[in-house]
C-alpha positions as CSV (number, residue, x, y, z in Angstrom):
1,X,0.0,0.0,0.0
2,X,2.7,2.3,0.5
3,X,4.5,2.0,-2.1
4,X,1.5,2.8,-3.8
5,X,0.7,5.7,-2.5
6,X,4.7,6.7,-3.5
7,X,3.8,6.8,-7.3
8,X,1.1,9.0,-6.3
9,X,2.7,11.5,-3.7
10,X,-0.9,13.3,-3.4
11,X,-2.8,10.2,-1.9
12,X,0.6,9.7,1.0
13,X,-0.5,13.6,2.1
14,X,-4.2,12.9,1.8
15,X,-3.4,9.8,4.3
16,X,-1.5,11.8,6.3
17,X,-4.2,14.8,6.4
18,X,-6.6,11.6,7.3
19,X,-4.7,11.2,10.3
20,X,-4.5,14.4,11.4
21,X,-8.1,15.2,10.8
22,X,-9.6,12.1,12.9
23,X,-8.9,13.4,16.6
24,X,-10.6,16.7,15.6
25,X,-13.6,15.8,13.9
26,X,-14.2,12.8,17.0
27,X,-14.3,16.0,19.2
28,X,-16.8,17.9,16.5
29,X,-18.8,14.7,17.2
30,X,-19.2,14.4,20.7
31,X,-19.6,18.3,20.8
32,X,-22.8,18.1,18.7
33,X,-23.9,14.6,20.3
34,X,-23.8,12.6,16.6
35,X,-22.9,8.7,17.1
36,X,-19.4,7.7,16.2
37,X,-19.5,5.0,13.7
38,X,-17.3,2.0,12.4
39,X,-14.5,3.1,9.4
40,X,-14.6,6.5,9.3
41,X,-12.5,8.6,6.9
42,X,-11.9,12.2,7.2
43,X,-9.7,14.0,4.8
44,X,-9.6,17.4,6.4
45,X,-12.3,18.8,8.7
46,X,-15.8,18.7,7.5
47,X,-18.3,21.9,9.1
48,X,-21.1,20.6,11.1
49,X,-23.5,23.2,12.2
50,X,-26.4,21.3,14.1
51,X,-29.2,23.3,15.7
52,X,-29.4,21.4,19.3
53,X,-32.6,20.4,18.6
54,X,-32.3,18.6,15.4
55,X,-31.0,14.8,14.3
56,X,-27.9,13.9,12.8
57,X,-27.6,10.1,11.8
58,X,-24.5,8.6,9.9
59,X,-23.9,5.4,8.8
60,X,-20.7,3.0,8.6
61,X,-18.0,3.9,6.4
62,X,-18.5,7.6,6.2
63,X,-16.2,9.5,4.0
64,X,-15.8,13.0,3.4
65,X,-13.0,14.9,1.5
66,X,-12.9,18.6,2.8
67,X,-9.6,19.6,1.7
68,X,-8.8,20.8,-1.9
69,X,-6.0,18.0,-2.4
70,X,-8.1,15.3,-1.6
71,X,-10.0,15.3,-4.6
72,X,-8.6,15.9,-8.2
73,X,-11.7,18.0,-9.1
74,X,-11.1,20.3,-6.6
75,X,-13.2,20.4,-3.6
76,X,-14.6,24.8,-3.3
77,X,-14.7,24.3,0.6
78,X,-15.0,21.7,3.4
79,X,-18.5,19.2,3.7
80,X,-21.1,21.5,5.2
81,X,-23.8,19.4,7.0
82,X,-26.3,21.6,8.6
83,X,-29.7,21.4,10.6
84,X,-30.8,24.9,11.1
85,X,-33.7,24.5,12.4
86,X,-35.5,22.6,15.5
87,X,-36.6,19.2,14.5
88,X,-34.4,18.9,11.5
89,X,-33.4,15.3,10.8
90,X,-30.5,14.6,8.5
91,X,-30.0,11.0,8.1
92,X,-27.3,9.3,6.3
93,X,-26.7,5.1,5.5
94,X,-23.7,2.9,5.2
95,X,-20.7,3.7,2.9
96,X,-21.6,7.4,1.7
97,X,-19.0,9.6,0.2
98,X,-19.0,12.7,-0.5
99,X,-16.4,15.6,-1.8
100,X,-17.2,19.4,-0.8
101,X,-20.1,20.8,-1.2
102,X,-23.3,21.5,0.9
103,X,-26.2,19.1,2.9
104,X,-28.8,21.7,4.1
105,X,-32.2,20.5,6.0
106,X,-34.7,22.8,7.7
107,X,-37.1,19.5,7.6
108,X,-35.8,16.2,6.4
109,X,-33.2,14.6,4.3
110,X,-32.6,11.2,4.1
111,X,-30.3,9.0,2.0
112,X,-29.9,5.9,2.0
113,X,-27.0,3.0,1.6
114,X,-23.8,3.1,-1.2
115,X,-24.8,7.0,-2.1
116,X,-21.7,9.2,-3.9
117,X,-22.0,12.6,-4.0
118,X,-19.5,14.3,-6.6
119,X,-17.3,17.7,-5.7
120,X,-19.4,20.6,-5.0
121,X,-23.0,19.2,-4.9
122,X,-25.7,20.9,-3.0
123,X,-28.4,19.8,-1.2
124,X,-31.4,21.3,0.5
125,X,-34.6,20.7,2.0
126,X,-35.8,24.8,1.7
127,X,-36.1,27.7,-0.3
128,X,-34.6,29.5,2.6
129,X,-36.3,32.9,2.0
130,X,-39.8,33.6,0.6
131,X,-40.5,34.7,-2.9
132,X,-42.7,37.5,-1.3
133,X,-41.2,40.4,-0.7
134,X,-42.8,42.0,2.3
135,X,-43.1,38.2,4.0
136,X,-39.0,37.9,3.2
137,X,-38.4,41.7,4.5
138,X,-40.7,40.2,7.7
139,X,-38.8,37.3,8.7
140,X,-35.6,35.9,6.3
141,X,-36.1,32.3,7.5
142,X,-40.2,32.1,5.8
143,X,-39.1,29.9,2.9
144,X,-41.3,26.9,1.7
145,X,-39.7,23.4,2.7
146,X,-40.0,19.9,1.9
147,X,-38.3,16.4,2.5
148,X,-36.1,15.2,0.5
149,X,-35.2,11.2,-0.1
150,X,-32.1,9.5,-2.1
151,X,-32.5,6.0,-2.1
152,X,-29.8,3.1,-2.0
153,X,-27.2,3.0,-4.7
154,X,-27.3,7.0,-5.9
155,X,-24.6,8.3,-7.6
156,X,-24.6,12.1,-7.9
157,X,-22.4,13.9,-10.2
158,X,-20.4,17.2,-9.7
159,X,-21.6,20.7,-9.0
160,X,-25.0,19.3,-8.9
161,X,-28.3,20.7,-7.1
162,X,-30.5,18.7,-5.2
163,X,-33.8,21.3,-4.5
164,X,-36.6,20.8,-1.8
165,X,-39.1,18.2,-2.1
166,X,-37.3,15.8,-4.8
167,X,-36.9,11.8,-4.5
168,X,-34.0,10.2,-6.8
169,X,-35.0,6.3,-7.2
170,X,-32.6,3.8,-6.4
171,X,-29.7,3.1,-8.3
172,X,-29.9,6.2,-10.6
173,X,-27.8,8.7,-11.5
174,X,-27.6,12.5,-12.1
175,X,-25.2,13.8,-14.8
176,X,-22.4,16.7,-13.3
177,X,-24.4,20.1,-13.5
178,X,-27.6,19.1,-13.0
179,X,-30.4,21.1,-11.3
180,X,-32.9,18.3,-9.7
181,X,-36.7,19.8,-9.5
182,X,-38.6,17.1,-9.7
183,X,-38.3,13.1,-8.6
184,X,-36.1,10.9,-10.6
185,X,-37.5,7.2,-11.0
186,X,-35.5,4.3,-10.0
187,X,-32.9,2.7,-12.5
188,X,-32.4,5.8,-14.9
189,X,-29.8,8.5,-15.7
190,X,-30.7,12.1,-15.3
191,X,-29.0,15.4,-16.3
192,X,-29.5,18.9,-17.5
193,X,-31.5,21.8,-15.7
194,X,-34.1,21.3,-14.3
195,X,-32.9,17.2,-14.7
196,X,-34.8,15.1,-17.0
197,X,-34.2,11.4,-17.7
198,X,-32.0,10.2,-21.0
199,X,-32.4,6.8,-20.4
200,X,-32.1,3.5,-18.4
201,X,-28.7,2.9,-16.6
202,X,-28.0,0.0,-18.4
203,X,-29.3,0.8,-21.7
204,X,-26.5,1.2,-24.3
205,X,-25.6,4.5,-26.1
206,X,-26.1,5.0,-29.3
207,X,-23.5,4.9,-31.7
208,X,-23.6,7.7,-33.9
């Protein structure tokens, strides 16, 4: 294994900045009351912002890459998991991954089992602030909100957005760029904005 990671000098610092990361983000943990789990792998420090009165769940084999090295795509900032609001529930399953970006939930998210989430993906539960004026001038926090679900076996492309109220099926996948709106069926590759489905996972492409 080492001399493996010799050929590629970037993946001995990431292991290193693994190590160095663990200690700190056990402490973020306890701090915010979120179960430790089995195989845990931190490259750099992730931001957890939890409202005291929310839920967050992970599952086994978490892995998040915060820092820019650890990812060749380039992650814009550290994993951002936030509950902002009382009652929020953020819950995660076995083996996810995931490289920078943003997990917002003023409600609910939950994803399920084997979900990857490419660099720089967003998700959220909320509009955050109304689209009327003098209610958004009133209170900043009046945005609509709705669950969200990903289901088992997800793979998520990079510098996606995942908006309120969406399910993705199991086993799909959404192309890099995509703007989700509406649900994605099971089974199916999405892209574009808003995301719309090109065709069955294991259909063939066209040759052209």
């Amino acid at each position: 294994m080492l001399g493996s990671d010799l050929n590629t000098l970037w993946k001995f610092y990431n292991r290193f900045i693994c190590v160095l990361s663990m200690p700190i983000v056990r402490i973020i943990f306890i701090f915010n009351q979120i179960q430790w789990q089995n195989s845990y792998l931190f490259f750099g420090i992730p931001i957890i912002q939890k409202h005291r009165k929310s839920l967050m769940v992970f599952g086994e084999n978490l892995q998040l890459r915060s820092t820019l090295e650890s990812n060749p795509l380039g992650a814009n900032h550290p994993v951002i998991f936030c509950t902002w609001q009382p009652g929020a529930i953020l819950q995660i399953g076995n083996n996810f991954g995931m490289t920078g970006g943003s997990i917002v939930v003023a409600e609910k998210i939950m994803i399920g089992n084997r979900v990857n989430v490419g660099a720089n993906t967003i998700i959220v539960d909320t509009d955050f602030h109304s689209v009327d004026s003098i209610e958004r001038f009133k209170n900043s926090e009046t945005g609509q909100k709705a669950a969200v679900l990903i289901e088992d076996d997800v793979f998520i492309g990079m510098n996606c957005l995942i908006l309120k109220g969406v399910t993705i099926g199991k086993g799909s996948v959404i192309g890099a760029g995509s703007v989700v709106t509406a649900n994605i069926p099971p089974g199916v590759i999405a892209a574009g904005n808003p995301a719309r489905v090109i065709r069955p996972v294991g259909q063939a492409v066209p040759l052209i």
